[in-house]
MIVO-744652 format. One record per residue (C-alpha): z, x, y; residue number from 1; residue in three letters. Coordinates in Angstrom, 2 decimals, always signed. Each point is the difference from the previous one (the first is absolute). Layout:
zz=Z | xx=X | yy=Y | loza=NUM | zase=ALA .
...
//
This chain:
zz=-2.69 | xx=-45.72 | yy=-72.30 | loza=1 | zase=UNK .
zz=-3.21 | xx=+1.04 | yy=-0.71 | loza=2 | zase=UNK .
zz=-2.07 | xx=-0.75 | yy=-3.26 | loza=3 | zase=UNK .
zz=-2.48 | xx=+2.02 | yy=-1.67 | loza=4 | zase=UNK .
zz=-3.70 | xx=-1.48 | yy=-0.06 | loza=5 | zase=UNK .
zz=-0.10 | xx=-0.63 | yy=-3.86 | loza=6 | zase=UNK .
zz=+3.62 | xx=-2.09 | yy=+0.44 | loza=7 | zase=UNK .
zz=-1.93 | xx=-2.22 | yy=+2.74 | loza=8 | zase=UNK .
zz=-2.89 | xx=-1.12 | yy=-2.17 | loza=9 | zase=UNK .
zz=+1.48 | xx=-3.16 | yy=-1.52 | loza=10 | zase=UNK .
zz=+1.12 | xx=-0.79 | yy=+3.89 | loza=11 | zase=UNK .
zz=-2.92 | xx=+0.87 | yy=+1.19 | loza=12 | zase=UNK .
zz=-2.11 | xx=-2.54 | yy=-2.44 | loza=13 | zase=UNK .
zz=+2.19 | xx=-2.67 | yy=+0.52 | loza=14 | zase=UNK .
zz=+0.00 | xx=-0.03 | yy=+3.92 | loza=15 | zase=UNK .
zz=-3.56 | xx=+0.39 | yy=-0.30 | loza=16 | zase=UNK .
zz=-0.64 | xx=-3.29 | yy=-2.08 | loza=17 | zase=UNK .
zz=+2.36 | xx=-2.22 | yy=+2.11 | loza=18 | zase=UNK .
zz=-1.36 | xx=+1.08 | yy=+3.38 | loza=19 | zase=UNK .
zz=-2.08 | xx=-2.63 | yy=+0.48 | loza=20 | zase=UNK .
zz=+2.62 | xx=-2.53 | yy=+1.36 | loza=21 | zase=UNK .
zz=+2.99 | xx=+1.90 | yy=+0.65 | loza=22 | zase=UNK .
zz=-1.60 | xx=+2.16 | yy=+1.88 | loza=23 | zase=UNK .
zz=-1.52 | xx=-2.36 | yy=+2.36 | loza=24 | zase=UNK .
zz=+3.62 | xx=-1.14 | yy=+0.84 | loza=25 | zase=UNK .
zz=+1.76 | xx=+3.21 | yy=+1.11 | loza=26 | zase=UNK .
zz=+1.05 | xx=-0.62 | yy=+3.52 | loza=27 | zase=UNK .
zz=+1.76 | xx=+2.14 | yy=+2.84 | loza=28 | zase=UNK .
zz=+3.24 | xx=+1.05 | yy=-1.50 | loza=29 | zase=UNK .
zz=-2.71 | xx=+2.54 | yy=-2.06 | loza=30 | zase=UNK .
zz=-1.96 | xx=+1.21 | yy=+2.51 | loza=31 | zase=UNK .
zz=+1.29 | xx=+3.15 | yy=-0.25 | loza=32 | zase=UNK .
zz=-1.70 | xx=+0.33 | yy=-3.59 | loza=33 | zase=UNK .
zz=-3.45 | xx=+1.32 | yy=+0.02 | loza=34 | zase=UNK .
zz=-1.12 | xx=-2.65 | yy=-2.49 | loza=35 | zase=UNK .
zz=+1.37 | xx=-2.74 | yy=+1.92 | loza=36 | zase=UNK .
zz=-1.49 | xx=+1.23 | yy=+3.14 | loza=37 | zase=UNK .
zz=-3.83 | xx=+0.47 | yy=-1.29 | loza=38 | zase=UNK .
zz=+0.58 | xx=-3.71 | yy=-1.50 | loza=39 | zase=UNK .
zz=+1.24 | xx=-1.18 | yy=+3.45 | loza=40 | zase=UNK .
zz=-2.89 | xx=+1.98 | yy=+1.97 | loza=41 | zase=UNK .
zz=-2.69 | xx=-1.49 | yy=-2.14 | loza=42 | zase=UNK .
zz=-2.04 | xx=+3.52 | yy=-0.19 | loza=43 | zase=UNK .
zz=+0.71 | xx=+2.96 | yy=-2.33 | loza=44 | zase=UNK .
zz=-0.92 | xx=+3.11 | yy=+1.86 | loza=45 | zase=UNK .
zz=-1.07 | xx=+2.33 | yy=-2.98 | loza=46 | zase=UNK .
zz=-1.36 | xx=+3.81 | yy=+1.71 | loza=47 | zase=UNK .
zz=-3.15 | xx=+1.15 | yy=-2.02 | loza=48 | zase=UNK .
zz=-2.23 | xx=+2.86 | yy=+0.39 | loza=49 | zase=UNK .
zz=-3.13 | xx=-1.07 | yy=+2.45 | loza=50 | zase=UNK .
zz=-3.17 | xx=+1.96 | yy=-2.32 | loza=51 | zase=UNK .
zz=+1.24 | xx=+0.67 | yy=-3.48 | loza=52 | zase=UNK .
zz=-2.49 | xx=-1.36 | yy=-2.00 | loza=53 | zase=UNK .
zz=+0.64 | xx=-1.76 | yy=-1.99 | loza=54 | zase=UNK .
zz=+3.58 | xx=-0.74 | yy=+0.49 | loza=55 | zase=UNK .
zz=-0.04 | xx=-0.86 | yy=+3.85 | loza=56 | zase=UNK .
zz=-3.47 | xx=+0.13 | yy=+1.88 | loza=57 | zase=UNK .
zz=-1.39 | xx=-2.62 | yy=+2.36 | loza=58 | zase=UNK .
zz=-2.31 | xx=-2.73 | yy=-0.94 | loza=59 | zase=UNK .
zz=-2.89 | xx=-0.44 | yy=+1.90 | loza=60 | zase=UNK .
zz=+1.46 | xx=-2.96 | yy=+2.46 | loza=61 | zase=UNK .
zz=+2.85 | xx=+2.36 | yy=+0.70 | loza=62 | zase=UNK .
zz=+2.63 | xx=-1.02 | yy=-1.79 | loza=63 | zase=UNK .
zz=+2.09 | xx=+1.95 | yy=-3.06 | loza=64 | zase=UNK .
zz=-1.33 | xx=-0.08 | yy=-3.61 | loza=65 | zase=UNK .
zz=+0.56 | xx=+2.41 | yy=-3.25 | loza=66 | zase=UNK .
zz=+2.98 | xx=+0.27 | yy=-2.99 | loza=67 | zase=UNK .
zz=+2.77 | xx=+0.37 | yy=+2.48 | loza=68 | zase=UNK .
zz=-0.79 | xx=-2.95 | yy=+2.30 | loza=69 | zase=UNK .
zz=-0.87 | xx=-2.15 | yy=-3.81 | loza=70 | zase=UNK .
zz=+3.81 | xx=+0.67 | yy=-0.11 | loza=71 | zase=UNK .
zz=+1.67 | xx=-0.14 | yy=+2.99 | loza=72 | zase=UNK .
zz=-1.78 | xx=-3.61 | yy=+0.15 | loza=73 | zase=UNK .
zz=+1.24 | xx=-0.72 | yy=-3.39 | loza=74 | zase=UNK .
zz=+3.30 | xx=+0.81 | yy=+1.55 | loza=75 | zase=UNK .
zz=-0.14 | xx=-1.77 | yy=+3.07 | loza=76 | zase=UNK .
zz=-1.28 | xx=-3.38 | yy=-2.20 | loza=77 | zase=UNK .
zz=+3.05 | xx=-0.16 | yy=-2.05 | loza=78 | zase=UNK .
zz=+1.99 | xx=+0.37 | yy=+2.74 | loza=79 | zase=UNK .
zz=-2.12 | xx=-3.00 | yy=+1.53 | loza=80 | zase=UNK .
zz=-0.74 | xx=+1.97 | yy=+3.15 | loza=81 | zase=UNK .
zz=-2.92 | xx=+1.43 | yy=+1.66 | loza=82 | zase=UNK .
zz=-1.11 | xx=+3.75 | yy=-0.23 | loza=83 | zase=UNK .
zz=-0.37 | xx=+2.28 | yy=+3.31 | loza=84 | zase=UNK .
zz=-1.36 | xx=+3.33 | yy=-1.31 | loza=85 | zase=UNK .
zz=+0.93 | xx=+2.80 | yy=+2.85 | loza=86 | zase=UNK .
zz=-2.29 | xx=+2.74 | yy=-0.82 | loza=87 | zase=UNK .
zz=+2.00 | xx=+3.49 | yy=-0.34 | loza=88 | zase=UNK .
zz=-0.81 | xx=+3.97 | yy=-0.63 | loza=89 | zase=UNK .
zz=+2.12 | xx=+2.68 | yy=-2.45 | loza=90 | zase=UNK .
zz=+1.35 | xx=+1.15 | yy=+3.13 | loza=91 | zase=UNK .
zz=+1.52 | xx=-3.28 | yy=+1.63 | loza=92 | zase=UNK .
zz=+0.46 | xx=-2.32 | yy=-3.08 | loza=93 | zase=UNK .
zz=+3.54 | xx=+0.55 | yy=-0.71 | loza=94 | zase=UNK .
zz=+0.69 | xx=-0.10 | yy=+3.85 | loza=95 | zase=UNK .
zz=-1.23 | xx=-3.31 | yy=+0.62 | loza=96 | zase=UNK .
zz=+2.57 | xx=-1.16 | yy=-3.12 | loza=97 | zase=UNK .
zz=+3.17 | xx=+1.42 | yy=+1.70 | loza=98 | zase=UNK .
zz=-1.23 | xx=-1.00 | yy=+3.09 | loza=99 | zase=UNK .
zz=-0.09 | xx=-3.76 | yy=-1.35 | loza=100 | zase=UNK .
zz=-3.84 | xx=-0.26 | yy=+1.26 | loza=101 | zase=UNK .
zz=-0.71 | xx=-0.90 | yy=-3.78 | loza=102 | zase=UNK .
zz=+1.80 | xx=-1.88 | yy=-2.75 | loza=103 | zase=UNK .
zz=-1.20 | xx=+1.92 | yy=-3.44 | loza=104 | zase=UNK .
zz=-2.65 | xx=+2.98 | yy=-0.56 | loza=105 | zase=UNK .
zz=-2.84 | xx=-0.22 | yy=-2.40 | loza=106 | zase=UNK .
zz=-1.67 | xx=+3.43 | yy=+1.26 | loza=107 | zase=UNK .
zz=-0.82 | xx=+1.95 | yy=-2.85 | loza=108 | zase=UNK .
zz=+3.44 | xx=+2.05 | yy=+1.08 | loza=109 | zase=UNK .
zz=+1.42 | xx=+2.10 | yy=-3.18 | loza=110 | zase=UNK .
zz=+3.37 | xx=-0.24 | yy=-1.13 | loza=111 | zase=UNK .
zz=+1.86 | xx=+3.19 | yy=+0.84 | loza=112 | zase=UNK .
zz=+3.93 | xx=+0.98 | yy=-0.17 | loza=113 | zase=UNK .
zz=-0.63 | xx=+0.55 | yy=+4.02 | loza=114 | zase=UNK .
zz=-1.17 | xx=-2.65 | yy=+0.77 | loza=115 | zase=UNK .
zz=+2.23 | xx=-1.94 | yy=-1.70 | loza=116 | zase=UNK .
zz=+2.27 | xx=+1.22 | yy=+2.59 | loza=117 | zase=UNK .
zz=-1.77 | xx=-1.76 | yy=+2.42 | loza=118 | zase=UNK .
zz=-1.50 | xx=-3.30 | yy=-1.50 | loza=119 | zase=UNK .
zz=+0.85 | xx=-2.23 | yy=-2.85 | loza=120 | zase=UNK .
zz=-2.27 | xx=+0.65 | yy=-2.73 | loza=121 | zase=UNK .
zz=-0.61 | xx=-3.07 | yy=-1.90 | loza=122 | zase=UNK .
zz=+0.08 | xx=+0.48 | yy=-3.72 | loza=123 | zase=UNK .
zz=-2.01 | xx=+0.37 | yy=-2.03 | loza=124 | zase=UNK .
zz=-3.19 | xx=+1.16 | yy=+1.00 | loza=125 | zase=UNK .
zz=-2.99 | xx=-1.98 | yy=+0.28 | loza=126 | zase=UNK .
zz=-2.65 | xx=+2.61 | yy=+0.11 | loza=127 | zase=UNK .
zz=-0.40 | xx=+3.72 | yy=-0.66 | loza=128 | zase=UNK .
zz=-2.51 | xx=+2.85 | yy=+0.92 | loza=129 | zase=UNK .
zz=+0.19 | xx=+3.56 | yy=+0.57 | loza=130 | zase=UNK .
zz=-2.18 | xx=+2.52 | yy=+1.61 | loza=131 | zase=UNK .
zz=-3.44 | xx=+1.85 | yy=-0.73 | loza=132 | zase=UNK .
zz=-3.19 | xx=+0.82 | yy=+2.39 | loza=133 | zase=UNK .
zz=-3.40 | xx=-0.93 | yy=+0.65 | loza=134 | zase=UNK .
zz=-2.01 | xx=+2.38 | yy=+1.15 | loza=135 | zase=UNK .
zz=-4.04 | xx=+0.45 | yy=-0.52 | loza=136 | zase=UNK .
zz=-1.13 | xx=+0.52 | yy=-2.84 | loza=137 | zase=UNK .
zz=+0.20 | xx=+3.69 | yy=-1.34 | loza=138 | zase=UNK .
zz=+2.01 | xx=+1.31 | yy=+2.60 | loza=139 | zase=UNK .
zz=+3.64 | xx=-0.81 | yy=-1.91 | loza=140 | zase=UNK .
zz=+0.62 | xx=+0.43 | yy=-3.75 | loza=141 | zase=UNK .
zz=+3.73 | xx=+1.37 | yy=-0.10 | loza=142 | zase=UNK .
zz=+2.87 | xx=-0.75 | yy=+2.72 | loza=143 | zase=UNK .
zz=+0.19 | xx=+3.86 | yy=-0.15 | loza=144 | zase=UNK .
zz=-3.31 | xx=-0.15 | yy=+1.78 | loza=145 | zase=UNK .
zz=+2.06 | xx=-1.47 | yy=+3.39 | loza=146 | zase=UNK .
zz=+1.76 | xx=+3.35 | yy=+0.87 | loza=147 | zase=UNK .
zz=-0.31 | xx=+1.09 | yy=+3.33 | loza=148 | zase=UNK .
zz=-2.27 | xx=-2.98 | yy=+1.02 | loza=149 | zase=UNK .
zz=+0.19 | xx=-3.23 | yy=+1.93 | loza=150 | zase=UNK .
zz=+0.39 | xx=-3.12 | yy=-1.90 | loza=151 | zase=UNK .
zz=+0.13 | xx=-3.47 | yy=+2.12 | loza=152 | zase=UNK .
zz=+2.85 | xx=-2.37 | yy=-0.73 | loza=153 | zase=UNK .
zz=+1.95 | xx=-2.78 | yy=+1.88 | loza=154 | zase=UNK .
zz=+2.82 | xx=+0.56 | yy=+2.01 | loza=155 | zase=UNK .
zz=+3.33 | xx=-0.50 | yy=-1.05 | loza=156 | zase=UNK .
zz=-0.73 | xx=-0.35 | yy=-3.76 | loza=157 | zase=UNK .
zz=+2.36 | xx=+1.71 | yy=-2.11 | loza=158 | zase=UNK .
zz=-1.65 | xx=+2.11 | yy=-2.50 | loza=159 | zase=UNK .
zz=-1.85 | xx=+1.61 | yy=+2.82 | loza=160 | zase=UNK .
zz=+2.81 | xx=+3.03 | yy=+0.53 | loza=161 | zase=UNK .
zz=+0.37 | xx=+0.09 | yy=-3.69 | loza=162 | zase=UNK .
zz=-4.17 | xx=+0.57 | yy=-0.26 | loza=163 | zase=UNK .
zz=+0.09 | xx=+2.25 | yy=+2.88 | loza=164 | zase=UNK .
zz=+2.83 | xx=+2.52 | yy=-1.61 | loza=165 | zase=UNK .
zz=-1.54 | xx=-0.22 | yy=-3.66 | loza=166 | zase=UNK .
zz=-2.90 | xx=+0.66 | yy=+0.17 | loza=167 | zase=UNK .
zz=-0.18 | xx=+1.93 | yy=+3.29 | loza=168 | zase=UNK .
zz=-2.11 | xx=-2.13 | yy=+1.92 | loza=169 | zase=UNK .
zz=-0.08 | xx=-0.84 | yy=+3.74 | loza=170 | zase=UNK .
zz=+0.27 | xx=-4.28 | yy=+0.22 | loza=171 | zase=UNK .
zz=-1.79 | xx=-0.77 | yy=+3.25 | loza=172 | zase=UNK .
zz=+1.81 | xx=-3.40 | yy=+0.52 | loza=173 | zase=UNK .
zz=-1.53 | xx=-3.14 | yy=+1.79 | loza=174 | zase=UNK .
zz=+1.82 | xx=-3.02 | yy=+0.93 | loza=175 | zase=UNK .
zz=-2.76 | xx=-2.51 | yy=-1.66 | loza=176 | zase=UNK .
zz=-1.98 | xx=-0.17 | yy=-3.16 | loza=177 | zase=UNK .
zz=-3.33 | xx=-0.15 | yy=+1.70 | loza=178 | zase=UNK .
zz=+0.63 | xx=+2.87 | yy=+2.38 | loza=179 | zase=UNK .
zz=+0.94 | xx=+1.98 | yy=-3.27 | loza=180 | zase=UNK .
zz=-2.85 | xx=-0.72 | yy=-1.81 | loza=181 | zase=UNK .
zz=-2.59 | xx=+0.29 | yy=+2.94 | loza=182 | zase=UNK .
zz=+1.28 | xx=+3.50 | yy=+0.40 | loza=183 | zase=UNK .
zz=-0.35 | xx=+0.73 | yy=-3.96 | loza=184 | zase=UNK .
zz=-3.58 | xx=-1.35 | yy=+0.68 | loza=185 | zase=UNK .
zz=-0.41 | xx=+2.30 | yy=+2.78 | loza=186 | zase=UNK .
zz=+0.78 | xx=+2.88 | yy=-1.39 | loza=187 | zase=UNK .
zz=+3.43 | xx=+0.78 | yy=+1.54 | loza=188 | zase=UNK .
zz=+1.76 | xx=+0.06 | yy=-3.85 | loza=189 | zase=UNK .
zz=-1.20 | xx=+0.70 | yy=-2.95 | loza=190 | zase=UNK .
zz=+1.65 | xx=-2.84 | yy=-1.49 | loza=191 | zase=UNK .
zz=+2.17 | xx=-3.57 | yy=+0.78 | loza=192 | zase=UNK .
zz=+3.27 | xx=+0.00 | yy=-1.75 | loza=193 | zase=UNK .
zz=+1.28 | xx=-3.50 | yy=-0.77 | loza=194 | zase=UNK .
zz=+1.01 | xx=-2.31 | yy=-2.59 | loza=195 | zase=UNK .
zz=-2.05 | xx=-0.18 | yy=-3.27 | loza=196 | zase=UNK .
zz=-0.46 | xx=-4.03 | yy=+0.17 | loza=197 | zase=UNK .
zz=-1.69 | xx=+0.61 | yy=+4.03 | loza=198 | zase=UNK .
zz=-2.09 | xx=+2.53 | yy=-0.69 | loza=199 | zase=UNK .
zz=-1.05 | xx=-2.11 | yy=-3.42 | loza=200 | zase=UNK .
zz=-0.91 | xx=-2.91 | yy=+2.58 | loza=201 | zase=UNK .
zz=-1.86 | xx=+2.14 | yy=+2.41 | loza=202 | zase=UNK .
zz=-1.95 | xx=+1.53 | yy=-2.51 | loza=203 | zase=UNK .
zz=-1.58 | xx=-3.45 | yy=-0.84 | loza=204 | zase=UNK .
zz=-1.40 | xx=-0.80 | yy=+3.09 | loza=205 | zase=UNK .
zz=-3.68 | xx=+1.56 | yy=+0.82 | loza=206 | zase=UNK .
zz=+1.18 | xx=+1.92 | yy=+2.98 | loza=207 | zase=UNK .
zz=+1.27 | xx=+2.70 | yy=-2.10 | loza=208 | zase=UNK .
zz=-2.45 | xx=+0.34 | yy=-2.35 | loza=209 | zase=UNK .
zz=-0.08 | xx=+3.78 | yy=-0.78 | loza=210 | zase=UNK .
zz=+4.17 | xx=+0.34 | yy=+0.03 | loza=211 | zase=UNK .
zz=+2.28 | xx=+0.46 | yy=-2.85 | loza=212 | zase=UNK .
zz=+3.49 | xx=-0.58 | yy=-1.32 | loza=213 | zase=UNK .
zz=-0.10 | xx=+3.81 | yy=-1.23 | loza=214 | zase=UNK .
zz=+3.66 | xx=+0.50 | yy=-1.24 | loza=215 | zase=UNK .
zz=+2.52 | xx=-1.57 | yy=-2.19 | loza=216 | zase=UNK .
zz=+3.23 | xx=-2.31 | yy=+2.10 | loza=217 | zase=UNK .
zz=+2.82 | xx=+2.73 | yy=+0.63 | loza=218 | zase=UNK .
zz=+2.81 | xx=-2.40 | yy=-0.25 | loza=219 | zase=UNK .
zz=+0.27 | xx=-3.82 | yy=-0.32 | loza=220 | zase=UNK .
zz=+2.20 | xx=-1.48 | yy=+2.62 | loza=221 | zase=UNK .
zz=+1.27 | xx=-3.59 | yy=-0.02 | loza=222 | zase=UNK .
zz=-0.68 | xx=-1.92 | yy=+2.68 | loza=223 | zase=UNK .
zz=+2.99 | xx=-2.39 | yy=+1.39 | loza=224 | zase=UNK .
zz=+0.20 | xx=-3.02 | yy=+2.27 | loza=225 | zase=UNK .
zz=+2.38 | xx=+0.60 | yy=+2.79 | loza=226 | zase=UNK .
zz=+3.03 | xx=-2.01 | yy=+1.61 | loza=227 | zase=UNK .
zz=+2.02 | xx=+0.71 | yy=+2.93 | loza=228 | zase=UNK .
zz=+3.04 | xx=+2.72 | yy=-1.70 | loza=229 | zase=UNK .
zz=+2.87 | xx=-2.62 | yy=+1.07 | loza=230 | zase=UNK .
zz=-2.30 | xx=-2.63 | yy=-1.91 | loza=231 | zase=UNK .
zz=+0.10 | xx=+1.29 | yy=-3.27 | loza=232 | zase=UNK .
zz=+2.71 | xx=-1.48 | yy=-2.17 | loza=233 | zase=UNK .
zz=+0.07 | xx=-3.02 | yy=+2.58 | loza=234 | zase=UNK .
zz=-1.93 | xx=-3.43 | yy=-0.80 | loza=235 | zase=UNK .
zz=-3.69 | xx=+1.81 | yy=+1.17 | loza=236 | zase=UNK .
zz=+0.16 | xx=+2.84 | yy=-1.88 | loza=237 | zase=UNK .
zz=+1.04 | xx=-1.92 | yy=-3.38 | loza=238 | zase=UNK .
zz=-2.56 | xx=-2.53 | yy=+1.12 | loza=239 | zase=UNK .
zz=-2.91 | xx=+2.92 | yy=-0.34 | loza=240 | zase=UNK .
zz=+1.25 | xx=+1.49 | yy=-2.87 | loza=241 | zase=UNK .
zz=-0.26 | xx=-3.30 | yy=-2.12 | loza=242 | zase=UNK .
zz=-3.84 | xx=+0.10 | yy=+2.11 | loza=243 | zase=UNK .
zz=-0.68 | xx=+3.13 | yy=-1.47 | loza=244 | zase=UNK .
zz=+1.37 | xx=-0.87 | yy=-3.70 | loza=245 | zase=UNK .
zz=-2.16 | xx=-3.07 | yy=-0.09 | loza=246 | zase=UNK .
zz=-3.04 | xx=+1.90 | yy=+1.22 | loza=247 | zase=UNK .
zz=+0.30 | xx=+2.35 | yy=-2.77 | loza=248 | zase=UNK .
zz=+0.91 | xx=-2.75 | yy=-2.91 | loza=249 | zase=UNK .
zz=-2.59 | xx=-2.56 | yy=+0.99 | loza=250 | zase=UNK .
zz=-2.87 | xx=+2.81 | yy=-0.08 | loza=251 | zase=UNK .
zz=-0.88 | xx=-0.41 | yy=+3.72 | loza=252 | zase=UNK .
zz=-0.47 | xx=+3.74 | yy=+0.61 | loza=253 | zase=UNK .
zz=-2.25 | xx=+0.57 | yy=-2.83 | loza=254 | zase=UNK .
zz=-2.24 | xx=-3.15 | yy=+1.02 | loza=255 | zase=UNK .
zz=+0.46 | xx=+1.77 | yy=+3.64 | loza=256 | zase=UNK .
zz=-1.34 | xx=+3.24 | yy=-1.46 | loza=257 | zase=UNK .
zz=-2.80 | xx=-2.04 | yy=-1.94 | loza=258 | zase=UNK .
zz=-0.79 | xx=-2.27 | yy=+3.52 | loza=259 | zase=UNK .
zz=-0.46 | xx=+2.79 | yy=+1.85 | loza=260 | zase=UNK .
zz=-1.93 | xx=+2.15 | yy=-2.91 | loza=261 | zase=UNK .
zz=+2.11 | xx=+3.14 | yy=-0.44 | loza=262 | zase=UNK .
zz=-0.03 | xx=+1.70 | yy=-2.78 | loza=263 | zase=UNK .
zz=+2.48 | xx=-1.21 | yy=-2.37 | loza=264 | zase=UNK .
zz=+3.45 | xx=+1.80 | yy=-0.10 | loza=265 | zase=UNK .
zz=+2.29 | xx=+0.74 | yy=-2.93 | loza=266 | zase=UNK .
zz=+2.70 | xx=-0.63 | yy=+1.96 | loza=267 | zase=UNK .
zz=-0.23 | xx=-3.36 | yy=+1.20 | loza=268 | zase=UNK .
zz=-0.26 | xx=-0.94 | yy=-3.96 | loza=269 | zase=UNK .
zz=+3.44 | xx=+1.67 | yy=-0.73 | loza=270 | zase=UNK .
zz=+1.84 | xx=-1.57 | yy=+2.76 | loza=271 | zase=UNK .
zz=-0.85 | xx=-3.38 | yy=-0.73 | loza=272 | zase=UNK .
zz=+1.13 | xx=+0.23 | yy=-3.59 | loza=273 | zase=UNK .
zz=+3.24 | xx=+2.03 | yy=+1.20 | loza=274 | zase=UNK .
zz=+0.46 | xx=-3.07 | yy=+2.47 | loza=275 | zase=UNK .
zz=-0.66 | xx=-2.10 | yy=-2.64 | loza=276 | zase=UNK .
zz=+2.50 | xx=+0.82 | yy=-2.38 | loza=277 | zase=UNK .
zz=+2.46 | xx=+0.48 | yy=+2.91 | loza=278 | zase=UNK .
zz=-0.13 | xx=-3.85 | yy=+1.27 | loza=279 | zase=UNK .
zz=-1.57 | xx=-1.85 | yy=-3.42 | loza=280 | zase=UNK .
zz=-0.05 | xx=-3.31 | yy=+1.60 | loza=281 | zase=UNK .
zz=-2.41 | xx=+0.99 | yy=+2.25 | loza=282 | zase=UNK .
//
């Protein structure tokens, strides 16, 4: 029978604080559970975004740092296992979950009623964003001013048809970040649609000095970890809902959000004092 997200909290908590031995001891006769089957395995695959500053992005010896790899490690270390990140796009991420090539998505992927058809959208949320531009300076000041031009964006985001039909735009979609951008920089669009907390990041760094963040967000989107659909009221999905709880009522997104020097958002605030009052022992 299946149970609603806010009914699997207390089980969630409490199989999260007694993993640490029982856990270890699962053996065969579970190996058809997902939990029991990362344990066994030793490695958590998670599937994160390969340049998304700074959520996924490589460091400079190759390997996988930003918010979303902080957590899927935080995962994989109370599960006592070793992280694999497997570097995924909008377009494929959800594919390599039903396809079994990874074990749980942290990919800045926003929770949707479709694709909640699809994937098992862990709840709650652990981030949230929504869309705006940058563009150079001057040349936006209204969304209005986007009719009947180009605007770069990434492929198979979902505000992108929404943007398009609005506000009467053309999206020129690119299957990368970079690509996007480089073309913005080129001159191909007038502007790079994407979510408010990128564009905040790239706007730090010197390379686009003379770029702007010229609109307001159009609508704030939460973002949701992702388990395979069949997962989701079994032992893996409970497992990273009680994940997600704790992250919220121990204040590790908002020290995330301070770590990695975003600007501060109201949000994060109100869900750990919701969470708070929802689970008071934590």
């Amino acid at each position: 029978m299946k149970c609603s997200q806010t009914a699997s909290v207390p089980v969630a908590i409490a199989l999260l604080a007694t993993l640490a031995s029982p856990l270890l001891s699962l053996n065969a006769q579970a190996a058809e559970d997902r939990l029991a089957e990362i344990v066994e395995r030793g490695v958590l695959r998670v599937g994160v975004q390969g340049s998304f500053k700074p959520w996924s992005y490589p460091a400079t010896d190759g390997s996988m740092q930003g918010i979303e790899v902080d957590l899927a490690k935080d995962v994989a270390d109370h599960l006592g296992v070793k992280l694999e990140p497997v570097v995924v796009t909008s377009a494929n991420r959800m594919h390599f979950l039903e396809q079994g090539k990874v074990d749980l998505l942290l990919a800045g992927m926003y929770d949707t009623p479709e694709r909640r058809k699809v994937v098992g959208i862990i709840e709650p949320a652990y981030w949230t964003s929504g869309p705006t531009m940058m563009a150079r300076q001057g040349v936006i000041k209204d969304w209005k001013d986007i009719a009947g031009k180009p605007v770069c964006a990434k492929q198979g985001v979902v505000y992108n048809k929404k943007v398009e039909q609005q506000y009467k735009t053309r999206i020129v979609a690119f299957t990368g970040n970079p690509e996007g951008k480089e073309a913005l920089r080129s001159g191909k669009c007038v502007a790079w649609l994407y979510d408010d907390v990128g564009i905040q990041a790239d706007l730090k760094l010197p390379e686009w000095a003379g770029y702007e963040m010229p609109v307001d967000v159009l609508y704030n989107n939460p973002w949701g970890a992702a388990v395979a659909l069949q997962d989701l009221d079994k032992p893996w999905g409970v497992f990273m809902s009680g994940m997600a709880y704790r992250w919220h009522t121990s204040g590790k997104l908002i020290a995330l959000e301070k770590t990695y020097e975003l600007k501060p958002a109201a949000w994060f605030a109100q869900q750990h004092e919701k969470h708070l009052q929802d689970n008071p022992e934590q």
